[in-house]
N, C-alpha and C positions, 0 to 999 in steps of 0.2 A: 091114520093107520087103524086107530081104532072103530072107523067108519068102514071102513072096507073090508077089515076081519067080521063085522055083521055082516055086510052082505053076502062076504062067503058062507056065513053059519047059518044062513036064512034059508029052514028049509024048504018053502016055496019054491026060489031062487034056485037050491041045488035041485030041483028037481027037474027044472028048467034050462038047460045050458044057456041058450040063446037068452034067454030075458036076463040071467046073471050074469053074462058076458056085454047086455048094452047099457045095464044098471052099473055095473062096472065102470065101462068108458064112462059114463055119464059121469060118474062121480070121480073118474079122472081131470074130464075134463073141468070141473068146480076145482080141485087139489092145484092144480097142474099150469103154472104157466108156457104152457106148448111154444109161444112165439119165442120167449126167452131160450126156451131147451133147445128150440130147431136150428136158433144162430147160431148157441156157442157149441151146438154138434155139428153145424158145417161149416165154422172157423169164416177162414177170410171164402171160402164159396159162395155164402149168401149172398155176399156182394152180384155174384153173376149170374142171381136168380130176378126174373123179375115181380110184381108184385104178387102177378096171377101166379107165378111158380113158386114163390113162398108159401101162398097160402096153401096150393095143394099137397106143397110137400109138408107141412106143419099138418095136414087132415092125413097123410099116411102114413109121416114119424107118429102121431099121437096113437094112431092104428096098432102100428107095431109094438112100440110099448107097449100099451097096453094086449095085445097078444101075447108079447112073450113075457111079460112076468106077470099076470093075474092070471093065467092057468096055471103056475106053478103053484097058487092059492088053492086058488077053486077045486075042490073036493077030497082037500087035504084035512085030516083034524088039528084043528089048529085052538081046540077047547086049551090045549096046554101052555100055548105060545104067549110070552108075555112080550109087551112093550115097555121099558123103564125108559124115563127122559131122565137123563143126565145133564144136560144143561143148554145154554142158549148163550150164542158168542155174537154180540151186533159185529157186524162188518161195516168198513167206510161209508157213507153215505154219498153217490153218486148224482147231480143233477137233479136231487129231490126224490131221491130212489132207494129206499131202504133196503138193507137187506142183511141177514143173520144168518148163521151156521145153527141147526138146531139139533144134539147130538143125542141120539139113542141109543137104546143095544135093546138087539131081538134075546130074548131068552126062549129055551126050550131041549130042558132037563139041563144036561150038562155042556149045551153049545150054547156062546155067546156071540154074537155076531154084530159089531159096530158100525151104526149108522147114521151118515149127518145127509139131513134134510137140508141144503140150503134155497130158504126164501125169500122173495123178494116184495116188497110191497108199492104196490105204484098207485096213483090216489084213483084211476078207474077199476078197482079191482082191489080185495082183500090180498093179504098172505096168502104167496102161492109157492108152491115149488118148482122150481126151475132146473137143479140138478140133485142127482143122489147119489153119497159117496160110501159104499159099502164095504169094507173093510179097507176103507182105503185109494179104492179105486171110484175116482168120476165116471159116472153113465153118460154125460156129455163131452168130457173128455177122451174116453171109450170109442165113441160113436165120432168125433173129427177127428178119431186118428184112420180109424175105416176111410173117410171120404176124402181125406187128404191122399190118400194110398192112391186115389184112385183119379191120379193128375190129370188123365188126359177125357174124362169121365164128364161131358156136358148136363144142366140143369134137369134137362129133358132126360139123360141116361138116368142120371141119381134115380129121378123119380118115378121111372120105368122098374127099375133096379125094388127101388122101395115098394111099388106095389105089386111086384110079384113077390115080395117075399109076405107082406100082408095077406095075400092070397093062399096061401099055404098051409 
C-alpha cells in the first residue's frame, strides 16, 4: 500500500497519466496474485474455461482492477491518508500453501475504513494478494457473484464482456 501511495505522490508520474497508470499495473502485477483472484472471482466457471481463456481472462480481470480502483488513487491528495496494520491472522495451510488474513484500516481525518489483505504464499512466488475485504466485503467474492448471475454467459462472452469494459 505503502508502494503504491508513492507512486501516486510521484510527481513525474502525476504528471504523466499513462506512465502512472502502467507503473501502476506493474506494480500490481508484483502485489497481486491474479491466477488466484480470477478463480475465486469465476467460482465453479473456470472450470469451463480453457487454458488459453484463463489466461486472457486473468490479462483483463488484472486490467480492470486495476482500472477501476487506482484512478480512484491517482490524483487524489493522499499526503493525509494513513495506513495502520492491525494484525496478521495465519489461515489453514492448504497442500503446502500458505496463507493469512492481514488486517488494516485506511485512516483519513475522521473515516476509518477496514481492510484485510488476504495472502497467499506459494514457493514460486513471494506473498501475494489474492482477495481484498473492504469493510467487509470480498472483491472476489463481489466479482462471482456478477459471473455466476450471468448462467447462460459462455467463456468467450465473460471475456468479450471483460474487455469491453477495460476499454472504457
Amino acid at each position: 500500500v505503502e508502494e503504491v501511495l508513492a507512486i501516486i505522490q510521484d510527481p513525474d508520474l502525476s504528471a504523466s497519466p499513462a506512465d502512472q497508470e502502467k507503473v501502476l499495473y506493474d506494480k500490481a502485477f508484483e502485489l497481486f496474485d491474479f491466477n488466484t483472484f480470477a478463480m475465486l472471482a469465476l467460482g465453479p466457471k473456470y472450470r469451463s474455461f480453457s487454458a488459453e481463456q484463463r489466461e486472457e481472462f486473468i490479462y483483463y480481470f488484472s486490467k480492470l482492477i486495476s482500472k477501476t480502483y487506482f484512478p480512484k488513487l491517482a490524483g487524489q491528495d493522499v499526503s493525509d491518508l494513513t495506513i495502520r496494520y492491525l494484525s496478521n491472522r495465519p489461515l489453514k495451510p492448504k497442500k503446502q500453501i500458505f496463507r493469512t488474513d492481514v488486517s488494516t484500516e485506511l485512516v483519513r481525518g475522521e473515516l476509518h475504513v477496514p481492510i484485510v489483505y488476504r495472502m497467499i504464499l506459494r514457493t514460486e512466488h513471494p506473498w501475494k494478494i489474492y482477495d481484498i475485504k473492504i469493510e467487509g466485503v470480498s472483491m472476489a467474492a463481489n466479482y462471482r457473484e456478477q459471473y455466476r448471475q450471468q448462467v447462460s454467459s459462455t467463456p468467450e462472452d465473460i471475456i468479450s464482456g471483460l474487455k469491453e469494459k477495460v476499454a472504457q
